[in-house]
N, C-alpha and C positions, 0 to 999 in steps of 0.2 A: 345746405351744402356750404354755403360760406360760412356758417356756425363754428363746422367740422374744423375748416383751413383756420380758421380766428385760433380755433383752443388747441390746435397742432402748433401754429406760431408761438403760441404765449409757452405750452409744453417744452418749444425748443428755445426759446430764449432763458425762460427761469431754469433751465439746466445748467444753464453757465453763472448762475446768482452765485453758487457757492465754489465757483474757483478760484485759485487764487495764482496770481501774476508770476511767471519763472522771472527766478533771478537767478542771477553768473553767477559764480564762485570770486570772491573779491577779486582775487589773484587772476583772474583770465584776462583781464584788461594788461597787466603788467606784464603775461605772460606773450600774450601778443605784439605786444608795442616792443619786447626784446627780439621778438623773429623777424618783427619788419625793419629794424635797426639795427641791421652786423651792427659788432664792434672794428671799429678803425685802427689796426695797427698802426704803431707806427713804424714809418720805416727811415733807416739811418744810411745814408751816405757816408763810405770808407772814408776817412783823413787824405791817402792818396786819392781819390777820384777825383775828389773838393781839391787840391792842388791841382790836379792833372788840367780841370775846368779852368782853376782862377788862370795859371799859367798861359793857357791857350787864347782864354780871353783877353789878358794883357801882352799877347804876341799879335793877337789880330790888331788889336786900336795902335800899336805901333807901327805895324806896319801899312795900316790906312794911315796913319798921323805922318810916315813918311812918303808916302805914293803924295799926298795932297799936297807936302812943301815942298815938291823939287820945281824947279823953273822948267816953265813950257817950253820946248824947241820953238824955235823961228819957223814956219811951214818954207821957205823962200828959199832957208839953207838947204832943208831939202829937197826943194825945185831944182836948186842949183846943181846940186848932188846927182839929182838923176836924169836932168840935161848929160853933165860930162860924163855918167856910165855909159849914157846911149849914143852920144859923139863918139866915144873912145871904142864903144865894140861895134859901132856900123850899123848897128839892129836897124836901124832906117832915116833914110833923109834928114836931115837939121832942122829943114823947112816946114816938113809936113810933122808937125805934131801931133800925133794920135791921142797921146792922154791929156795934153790941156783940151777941156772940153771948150773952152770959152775962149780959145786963141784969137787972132785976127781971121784967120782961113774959115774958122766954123760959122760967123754970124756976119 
């Protein structure tokens, strides 16, 4: 019985003695490597757009460059300011300060 299986294996291995190896067609490698790589157009921005962009972006750093050099208000002047609105229309007492949080009266 093992005879039998030995000269069935050797039957089925020297079957494959005379084949020979598949090979690609040259081109399938090239053909491939083009499907997995679109080609990249390119794409062009109008003349106006590219101005429309520079424009805007040289309207914004102006106007950040002007917000950052104007002089700071005093905070005091406007302490001041909204002491005499609240004296002048009565909305409440002089004494009792509601919005200074850190008056004399609170702590």
């Amino acid at each position: 019985m093992d005879q039998e299986k030995e000269t069935w294996i050797n039957n089925v291995l020297g079957s494959l003695a005379n084949t020979h190896r598949a090979e690609p067609s040259p081109f399938l490698f090239a053909k491939i490597r083009n499907r997995l790589i679109p080609e990249q157009q390119t794409v062009y921005v109008s003349a106006k757009t590219a101005w429309t962009i520079s424009a805007s972006f040289a309207l914004l750093v102006l106007l950040n460059w002007q917000v950052l050099n104007q002089p700071a208000t005093s905070s005091t002047h406007q302490a001041d300011e909204l002491t005499t609105v609240v004296s002048g229309m009565q909305l409440y007492p002089t004494t009792n300060q509601l919005y200074d949080v850190w008056s004399e009266q609170n702590y």
